[in-house]
Backbone as CSV, one residue per row, in Angstrom:
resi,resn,N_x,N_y,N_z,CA_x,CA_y,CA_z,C_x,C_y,C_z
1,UNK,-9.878,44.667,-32.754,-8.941,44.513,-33.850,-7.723,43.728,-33.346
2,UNK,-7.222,42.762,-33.833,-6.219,41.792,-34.098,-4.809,42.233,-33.697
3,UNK,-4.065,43.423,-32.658,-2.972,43.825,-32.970,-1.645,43.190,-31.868
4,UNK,-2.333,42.675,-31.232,-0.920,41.909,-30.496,-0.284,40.846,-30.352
5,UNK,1.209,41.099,-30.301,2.031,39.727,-30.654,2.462,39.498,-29.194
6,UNK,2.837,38.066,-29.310,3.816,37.611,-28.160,5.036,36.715,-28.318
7,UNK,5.767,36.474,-27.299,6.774,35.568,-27.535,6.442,34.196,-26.594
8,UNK,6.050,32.786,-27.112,5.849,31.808,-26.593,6.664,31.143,-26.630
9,UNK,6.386,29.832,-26.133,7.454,28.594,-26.415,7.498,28.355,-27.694
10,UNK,6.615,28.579,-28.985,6.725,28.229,-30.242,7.174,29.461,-30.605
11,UNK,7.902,30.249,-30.510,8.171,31.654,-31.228,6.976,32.538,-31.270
12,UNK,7.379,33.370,-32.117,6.560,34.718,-32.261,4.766,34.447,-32.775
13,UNK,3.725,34.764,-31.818,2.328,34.580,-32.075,1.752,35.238,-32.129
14,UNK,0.791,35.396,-33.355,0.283,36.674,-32.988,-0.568,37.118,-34.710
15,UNK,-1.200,37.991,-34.756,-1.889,39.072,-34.320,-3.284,38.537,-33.560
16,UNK,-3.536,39.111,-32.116,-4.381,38.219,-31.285,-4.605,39.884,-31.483
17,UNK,-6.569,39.642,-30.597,-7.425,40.630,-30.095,-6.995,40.953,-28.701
18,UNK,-7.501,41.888,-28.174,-6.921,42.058,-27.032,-8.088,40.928,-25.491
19,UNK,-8.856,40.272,-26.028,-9.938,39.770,-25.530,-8.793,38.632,-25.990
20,UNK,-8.401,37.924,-26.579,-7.465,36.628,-27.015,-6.258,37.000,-26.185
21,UNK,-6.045,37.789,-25.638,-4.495,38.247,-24.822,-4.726,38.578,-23.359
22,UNK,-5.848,38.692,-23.362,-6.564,39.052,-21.952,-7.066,37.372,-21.658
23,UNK,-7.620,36.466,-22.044,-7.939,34.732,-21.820,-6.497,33.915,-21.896
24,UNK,-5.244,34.287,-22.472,-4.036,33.854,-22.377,-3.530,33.890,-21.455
25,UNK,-4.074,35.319,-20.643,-2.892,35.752,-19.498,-4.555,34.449,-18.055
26,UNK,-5.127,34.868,-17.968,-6.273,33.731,-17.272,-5.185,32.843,-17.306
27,UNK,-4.998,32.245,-18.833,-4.910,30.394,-18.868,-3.222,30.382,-18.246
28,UNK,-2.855,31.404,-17.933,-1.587,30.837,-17.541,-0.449,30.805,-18.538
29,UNK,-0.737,31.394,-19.846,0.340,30.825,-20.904,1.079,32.533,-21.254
30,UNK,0.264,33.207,-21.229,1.398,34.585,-21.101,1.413,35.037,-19.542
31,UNK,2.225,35.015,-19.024,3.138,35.211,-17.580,3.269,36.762,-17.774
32,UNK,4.255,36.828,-16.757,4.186,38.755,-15.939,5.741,38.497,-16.907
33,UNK,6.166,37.175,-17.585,7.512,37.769,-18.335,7.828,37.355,-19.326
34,UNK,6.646,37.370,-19.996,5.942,37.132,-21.559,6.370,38.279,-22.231
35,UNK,7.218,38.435,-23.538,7.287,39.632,-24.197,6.383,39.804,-24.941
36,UNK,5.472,40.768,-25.057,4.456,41.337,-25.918,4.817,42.759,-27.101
37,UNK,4.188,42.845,-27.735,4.604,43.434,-28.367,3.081,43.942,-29.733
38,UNK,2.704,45.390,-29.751,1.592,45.968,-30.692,2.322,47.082,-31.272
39,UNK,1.307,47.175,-32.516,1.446,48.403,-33.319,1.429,50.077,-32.306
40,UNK,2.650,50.927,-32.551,2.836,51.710,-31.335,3.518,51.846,-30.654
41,UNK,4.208,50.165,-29.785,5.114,50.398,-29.215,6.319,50.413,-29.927
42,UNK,7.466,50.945,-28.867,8.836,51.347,-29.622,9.547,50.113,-29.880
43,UNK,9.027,48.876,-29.054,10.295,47.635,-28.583,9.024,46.371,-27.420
44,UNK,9.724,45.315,-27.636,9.243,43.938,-26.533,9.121,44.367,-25.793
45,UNK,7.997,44.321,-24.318,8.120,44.996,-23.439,7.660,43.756,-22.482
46,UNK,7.987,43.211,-21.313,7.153,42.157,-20.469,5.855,42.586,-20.193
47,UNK,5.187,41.559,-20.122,3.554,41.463,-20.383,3.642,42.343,-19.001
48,UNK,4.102,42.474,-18.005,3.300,42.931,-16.033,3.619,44.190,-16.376
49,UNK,4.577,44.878,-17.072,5.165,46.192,-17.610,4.204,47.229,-18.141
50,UNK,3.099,46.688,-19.010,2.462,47.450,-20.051,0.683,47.650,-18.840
51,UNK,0.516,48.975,-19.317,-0.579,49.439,-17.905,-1.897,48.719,-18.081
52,UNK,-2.059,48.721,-19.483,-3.570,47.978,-19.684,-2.959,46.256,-19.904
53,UNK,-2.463,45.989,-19.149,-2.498,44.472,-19.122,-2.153,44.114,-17.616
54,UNK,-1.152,45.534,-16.974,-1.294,44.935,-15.297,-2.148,44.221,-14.627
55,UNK,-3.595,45.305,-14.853,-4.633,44.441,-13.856,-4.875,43.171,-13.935
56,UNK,-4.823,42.300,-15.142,-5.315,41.021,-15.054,-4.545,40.473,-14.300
57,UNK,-2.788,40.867,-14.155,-2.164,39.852,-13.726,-2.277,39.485,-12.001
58,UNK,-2.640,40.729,-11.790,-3.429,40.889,-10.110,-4.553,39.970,-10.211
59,UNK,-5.305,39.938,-10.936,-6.538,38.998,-11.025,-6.093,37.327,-11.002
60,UNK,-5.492,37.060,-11.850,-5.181,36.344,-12.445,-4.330,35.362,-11.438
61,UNK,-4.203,34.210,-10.831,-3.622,33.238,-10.107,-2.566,32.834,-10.228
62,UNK,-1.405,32.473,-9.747,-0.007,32.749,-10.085,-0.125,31.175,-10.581
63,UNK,0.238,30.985,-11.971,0.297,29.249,-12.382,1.799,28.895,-12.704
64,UNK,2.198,27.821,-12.618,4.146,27.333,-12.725,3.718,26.060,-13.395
65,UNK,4.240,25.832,-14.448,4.105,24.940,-15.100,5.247,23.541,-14.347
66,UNK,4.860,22.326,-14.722,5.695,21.387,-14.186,6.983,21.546,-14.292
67,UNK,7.888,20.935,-13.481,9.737,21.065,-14.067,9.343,19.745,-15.268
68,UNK,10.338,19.792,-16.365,10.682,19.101,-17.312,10.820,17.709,-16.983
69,UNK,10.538,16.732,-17.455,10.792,15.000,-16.638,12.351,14.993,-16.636
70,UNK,13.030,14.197,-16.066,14.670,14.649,-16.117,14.544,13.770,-17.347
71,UNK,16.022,13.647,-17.905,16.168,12.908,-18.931,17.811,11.680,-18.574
72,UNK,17.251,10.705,-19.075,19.065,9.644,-18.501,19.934,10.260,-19.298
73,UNK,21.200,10.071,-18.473,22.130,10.206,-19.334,22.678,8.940,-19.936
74,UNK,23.131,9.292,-21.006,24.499,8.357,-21.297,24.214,8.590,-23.240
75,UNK,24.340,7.379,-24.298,23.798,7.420,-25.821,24.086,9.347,-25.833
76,UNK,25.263,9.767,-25.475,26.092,10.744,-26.301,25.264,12.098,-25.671
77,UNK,24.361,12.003,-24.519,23.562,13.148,-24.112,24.050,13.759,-22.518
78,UNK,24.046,14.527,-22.508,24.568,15.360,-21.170,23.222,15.162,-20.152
79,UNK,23.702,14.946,-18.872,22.724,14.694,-17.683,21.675,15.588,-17.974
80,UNK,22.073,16.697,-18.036,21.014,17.591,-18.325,20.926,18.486,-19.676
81,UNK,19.210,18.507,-20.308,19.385,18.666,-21.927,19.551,20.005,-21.655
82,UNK,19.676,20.699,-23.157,20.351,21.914,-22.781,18.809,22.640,-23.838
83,UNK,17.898,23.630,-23.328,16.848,23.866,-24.118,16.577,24.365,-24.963
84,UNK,18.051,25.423,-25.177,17.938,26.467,-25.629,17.904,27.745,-25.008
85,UNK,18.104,27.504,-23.297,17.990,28.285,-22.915,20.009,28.844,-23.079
86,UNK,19.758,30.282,-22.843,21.384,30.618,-22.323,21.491,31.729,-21.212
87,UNK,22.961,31.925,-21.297,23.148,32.601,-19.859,22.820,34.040,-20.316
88,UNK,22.881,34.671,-21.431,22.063,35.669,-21.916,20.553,36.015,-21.337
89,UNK,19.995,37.252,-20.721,19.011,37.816,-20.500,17.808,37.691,-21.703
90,UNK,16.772,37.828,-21.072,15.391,37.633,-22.624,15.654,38.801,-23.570
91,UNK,15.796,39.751,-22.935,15.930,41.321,-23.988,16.949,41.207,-25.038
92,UNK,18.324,40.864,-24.370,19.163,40.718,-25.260,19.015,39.798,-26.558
93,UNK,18.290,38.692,-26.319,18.076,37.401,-27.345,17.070,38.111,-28.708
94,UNK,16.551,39.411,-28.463,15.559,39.972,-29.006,15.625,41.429,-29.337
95,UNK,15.174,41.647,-30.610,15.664,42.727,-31.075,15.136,44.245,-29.686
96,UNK,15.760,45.399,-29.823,15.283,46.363,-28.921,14.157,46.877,-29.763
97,UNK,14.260,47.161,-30.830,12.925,47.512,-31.275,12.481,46.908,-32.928
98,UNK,11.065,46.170,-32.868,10.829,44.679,-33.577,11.234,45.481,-35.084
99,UNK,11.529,44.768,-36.243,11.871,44.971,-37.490,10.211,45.020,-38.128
100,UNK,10.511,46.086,-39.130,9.080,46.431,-39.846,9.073,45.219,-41.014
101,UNK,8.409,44.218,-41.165,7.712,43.246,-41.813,6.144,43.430,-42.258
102,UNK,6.083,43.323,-43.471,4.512,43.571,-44.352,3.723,42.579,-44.088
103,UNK,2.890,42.835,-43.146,1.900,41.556,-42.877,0.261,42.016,-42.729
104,UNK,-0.306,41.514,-44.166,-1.658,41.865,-44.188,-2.205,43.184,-43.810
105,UNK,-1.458,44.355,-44.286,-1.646,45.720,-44.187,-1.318,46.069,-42.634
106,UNK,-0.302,45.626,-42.001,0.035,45.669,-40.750,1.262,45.513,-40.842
107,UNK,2.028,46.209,-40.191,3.551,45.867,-39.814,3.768,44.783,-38.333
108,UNK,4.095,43.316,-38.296,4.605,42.600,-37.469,6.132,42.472,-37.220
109,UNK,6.061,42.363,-36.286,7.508,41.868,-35.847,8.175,40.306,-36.347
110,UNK,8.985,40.310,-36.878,10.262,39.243,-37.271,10.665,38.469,-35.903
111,UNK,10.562,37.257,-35.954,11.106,36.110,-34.957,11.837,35.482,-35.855
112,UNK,13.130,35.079,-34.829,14.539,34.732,-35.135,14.621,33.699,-34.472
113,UNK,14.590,32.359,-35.233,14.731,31.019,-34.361,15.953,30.754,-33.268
114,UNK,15.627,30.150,-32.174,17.431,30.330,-31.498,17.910,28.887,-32.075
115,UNK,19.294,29.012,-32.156,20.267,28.141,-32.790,20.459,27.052,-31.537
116,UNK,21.089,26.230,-32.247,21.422,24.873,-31.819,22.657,24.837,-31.372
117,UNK,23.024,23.892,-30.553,24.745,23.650,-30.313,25.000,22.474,-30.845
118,UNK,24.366,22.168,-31.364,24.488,21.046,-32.577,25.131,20.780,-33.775
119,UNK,26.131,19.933,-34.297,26.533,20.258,-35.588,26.077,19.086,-36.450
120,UNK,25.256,19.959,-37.832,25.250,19.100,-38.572,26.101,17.852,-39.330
121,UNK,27.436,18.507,-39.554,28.162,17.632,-39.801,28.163,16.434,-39.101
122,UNK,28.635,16.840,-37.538,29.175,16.368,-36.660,28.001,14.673,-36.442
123,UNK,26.748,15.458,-36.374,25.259,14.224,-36.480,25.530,13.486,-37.488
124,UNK,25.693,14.020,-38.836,25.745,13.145,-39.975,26.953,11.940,-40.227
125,UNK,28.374,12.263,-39.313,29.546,11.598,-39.764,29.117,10.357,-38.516
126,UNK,29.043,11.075,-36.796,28.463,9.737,-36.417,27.120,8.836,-36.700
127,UNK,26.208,9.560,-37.445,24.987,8.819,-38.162,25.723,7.556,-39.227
128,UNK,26.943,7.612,-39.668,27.603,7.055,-40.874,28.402,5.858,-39.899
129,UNK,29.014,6.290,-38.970,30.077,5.481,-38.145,29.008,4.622,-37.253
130,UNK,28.320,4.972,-36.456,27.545,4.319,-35.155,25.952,4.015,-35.517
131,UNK,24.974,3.531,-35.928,24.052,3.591,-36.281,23.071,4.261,-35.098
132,UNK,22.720,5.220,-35.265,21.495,5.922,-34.080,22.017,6.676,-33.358
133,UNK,23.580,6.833,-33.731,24.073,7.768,-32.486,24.085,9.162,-33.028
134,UNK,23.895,9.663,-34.511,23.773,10.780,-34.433,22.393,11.380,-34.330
135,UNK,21.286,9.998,-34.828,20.169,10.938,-34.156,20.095,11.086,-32.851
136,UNK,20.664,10.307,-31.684,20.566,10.739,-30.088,21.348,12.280,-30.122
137,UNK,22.574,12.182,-30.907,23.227,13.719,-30.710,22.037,14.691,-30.430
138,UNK,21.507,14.724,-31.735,20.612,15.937,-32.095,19.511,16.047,-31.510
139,UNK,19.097,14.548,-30.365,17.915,14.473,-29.678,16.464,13.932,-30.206
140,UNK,16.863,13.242,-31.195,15.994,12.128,-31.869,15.743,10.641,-31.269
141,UNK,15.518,10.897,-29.825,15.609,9.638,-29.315,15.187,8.060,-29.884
142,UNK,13.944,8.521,-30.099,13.211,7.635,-30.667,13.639,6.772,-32.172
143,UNK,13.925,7.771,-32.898,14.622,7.129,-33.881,16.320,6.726,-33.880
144,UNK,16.958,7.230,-32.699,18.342,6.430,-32.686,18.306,5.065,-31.896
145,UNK,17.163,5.226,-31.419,17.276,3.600,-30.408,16.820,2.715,-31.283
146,UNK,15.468,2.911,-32.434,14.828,1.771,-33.531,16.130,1.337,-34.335
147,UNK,17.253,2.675,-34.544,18.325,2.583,-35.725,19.259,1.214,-35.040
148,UNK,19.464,1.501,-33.555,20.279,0.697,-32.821,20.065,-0.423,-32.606
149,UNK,18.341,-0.421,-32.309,17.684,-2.289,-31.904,17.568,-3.015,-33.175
150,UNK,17.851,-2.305,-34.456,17.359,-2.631,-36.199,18.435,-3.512,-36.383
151,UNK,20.089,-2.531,-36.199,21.179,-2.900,-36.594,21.299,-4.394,-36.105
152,UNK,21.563,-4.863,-35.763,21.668,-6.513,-35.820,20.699,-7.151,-36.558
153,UNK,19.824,-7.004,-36.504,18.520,-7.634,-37.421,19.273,-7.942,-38.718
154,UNK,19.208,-9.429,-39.097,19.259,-9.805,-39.940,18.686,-8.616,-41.987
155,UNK,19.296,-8.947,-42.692,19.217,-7.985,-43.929,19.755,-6.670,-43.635
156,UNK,19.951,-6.469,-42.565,21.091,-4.587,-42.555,19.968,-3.639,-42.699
157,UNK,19.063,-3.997,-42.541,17.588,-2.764,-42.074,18.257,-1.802,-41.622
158,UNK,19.028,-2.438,-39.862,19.420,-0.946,-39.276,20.112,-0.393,-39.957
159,UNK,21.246,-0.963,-41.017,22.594,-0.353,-40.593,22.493,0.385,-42.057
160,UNK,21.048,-0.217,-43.078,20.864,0.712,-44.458,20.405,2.243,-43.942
161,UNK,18.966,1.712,-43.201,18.379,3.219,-43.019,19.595,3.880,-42.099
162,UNK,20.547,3.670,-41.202,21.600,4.685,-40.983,22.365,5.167,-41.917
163,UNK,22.872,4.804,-42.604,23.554,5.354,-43.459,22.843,6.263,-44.652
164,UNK,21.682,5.756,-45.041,20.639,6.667,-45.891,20.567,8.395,-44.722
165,UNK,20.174,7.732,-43.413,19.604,8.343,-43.145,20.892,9.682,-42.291
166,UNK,22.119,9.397,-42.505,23.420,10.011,-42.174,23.730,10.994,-43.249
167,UNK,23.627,10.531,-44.554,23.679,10.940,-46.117,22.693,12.295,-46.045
168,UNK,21.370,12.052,-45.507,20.484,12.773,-45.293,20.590,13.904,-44.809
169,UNK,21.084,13.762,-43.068,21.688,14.756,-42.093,22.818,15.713,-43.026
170,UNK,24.000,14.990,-43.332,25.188,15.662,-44.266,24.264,16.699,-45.323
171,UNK,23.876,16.566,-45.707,23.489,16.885,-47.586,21.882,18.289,-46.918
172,UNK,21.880,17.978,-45.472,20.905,18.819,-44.952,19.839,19.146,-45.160
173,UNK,19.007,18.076,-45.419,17.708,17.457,-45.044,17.032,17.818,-43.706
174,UNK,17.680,17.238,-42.629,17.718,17.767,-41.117,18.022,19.198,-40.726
175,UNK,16.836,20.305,-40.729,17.739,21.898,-40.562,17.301,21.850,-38.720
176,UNK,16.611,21.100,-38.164,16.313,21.538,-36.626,16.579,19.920,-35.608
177,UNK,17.245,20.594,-34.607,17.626,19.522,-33.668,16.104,18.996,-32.828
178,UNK,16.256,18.217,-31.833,15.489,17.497,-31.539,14.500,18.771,-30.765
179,UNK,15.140,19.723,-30.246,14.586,20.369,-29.333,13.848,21.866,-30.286
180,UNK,13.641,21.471,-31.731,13.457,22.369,-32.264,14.335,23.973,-32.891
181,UNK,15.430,23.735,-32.570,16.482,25.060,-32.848,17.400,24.330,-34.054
182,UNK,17.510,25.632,-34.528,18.197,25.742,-36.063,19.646,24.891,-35.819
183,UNK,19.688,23.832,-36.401,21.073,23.065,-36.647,22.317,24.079,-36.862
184,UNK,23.440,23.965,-36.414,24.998,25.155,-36.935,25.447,23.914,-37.762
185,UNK,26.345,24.623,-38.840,27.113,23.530,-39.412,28.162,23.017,-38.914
């Protein structure tokens, strides 16, 4: 039966079998500090914590995923991106014990996107002033450099879709930054 959740890089996953949570922890993607979480327990508990999931992690080969490619600085971005991570502990970021939610005759736990240090405004007014610089704010690389190499181009290509696309950001169209977390106003 279908009853366990986890906390991944995409938020809250879940209702997995325990045969689907037992091949996760194998592949390397739930770790010994993976919060898990089933019908029963009181609260998140780390995956190496809970007794019927220890043994695999003894089994199981210690895997580290790559470090992140660095990223350049300069186009309005700090040497180093900021992930979402904070100086806050995992427990704290997460409720102590999950909120009762109606899900398919099952109670799941509620995931709470983490926020941005991003301001919408702030993207939208330089999206209006600089063409492409508020999508670099928010970490839209790709589309602030086309906005930037556009802007000279003859007919105002770049400098229309910036401003459409600034109007956009403002009026909040755009609710998640580049790195996926909820825009602040």
């Amino acid at each position: 039966m279908a009853e366990w959740y986890y906390i991944g890089h995409y938020g809250q996953l879940g209702p997995l079998t325990r045969e689907q949570i037992d091949e996760l922890i194998d592949g390397g993607v739930i770790v010994r500090d993976t919060y898990v979480w089933r019908n029963g327990m009181p609260q998140w508990q780390l995956a190496d914590s809970i007794q019927e999931l220890a043994p695999n992690f003894k089994a199981a080969e210690p895997f580290s995923a790559p470090p992140p490619p660095p990223m350049a600085p300069g186009f309005g971005m700090s040497s180093a991106p900021n992930l979402g991570v904070t100086s806050a502990p995992m427990a704290s970021r997460y409720p102590s014990a999950p909120p009762q939610v109606a899900h398919s005759g099952q109670y799941a736990p509620a995931f709470h996107p983490l926020t941005s240090d991003r301001s919408r405004v702030l993207a939208g007014v330089l999206q209006l002033l600089i063409p492409g610089v508020g999508r670099l704010y928010l970490g839209y690389a790709a589309y602030g450099v086309m906005q930037l190499l556009l802007f000279p181009c003859g007919l105002g290509i770049g400098w229309l879709w910036s401003v459409i696309d600034g109007i956009v950001i403002l009026a909040g169209g755009v609710k998640l930054d580049g790195y996926g977390r909820q825009l602040s106003e």
